[in-house]
Each structure stands twice: as structure tokens, then as C-alpha cells.
N, C-alpha and C positions, 0 to 999 in steps of 0.2 A: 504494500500500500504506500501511497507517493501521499506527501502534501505539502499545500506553501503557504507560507508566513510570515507576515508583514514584521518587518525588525527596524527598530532604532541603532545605530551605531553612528560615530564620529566619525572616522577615518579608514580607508582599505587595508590598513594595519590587523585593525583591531576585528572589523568583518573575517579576514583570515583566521585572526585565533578566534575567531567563535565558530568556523568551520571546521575549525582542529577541535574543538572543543565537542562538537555536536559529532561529528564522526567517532570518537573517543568514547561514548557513551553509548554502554548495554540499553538493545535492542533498536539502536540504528544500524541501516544499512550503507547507507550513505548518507552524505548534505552537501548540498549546495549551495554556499550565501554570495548575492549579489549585490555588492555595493552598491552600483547604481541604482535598479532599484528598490533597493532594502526589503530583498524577500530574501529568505529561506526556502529551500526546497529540501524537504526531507523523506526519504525512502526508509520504510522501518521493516524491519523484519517480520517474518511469518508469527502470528499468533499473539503477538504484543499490542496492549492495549497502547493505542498513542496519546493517548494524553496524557497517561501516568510517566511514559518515557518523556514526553515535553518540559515535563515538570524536571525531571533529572536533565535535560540538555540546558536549559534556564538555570539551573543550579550550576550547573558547570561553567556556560559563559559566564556568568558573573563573576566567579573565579576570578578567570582569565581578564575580562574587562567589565568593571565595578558598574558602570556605566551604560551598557549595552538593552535592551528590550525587545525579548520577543510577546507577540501578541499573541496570546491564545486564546 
């Protein structure tokens, strides 16, 4: 299952490590974040509820950048 997500970020820096960050996180399969226009594209794996994962990828970019938002 795919979906996309509108995200706040500053800088093509910082969308980078929330792509590292969102790929890095059990029951992704992939992610794709597009600076430009501040979406997320994310592929989850078989069987996983995604919005409980969302919640875990949101945890993680914030980590990486304090500042970052995904809309879910």
C-alpha cells in the first residue's frame, strides 16, 4: 500500500534526513520526500497498519529534524 503526505520542512537538507528517517523505520517499505512539493510518498509493507507506522516515522523525523511536520 502507497500513500502521500503533505510535510513541512525548511531546507532539502533536512527533507533528506526525514527520508532517511522514514525508510529506517519498521514496516516501511520505502519513502519518498519531495522538497518541492512537501509530500511524502510512502510504501508500507504487507499487513501493517499505517497509521500506527506514521506515528513511528513522525517520531523518528523529529529526531533527526526538531522542526519538521508530517500531516496525518
Amino acid at each position: 500500500m502507497k500513500k502521500s503526505y503533505q510535510i513541512e520542512v525548511d531546507c532539502a537538507n533536512c527533507a533528506n534526513k526525514m527520508e532517511q528517517a522514514a525508510k529506517n523505520t519498521a514496516g516501511v517499505k520505502d519513502a519518498v520526500v519531495n522538497f518541492m512539493t512537501l509530500k511524502m510518498n510512502v510504501e508500507f509493507e504487507e499487513g501493517v497498519n499505517a497509521k500506527d507506522v506514521m506515528k513511528e516515522v513522525l517520531k523518528n523525523c523529529k529526531k533527526v529534524e526538531d522542526e519538521c511536520e508530517i500531516y496525518l
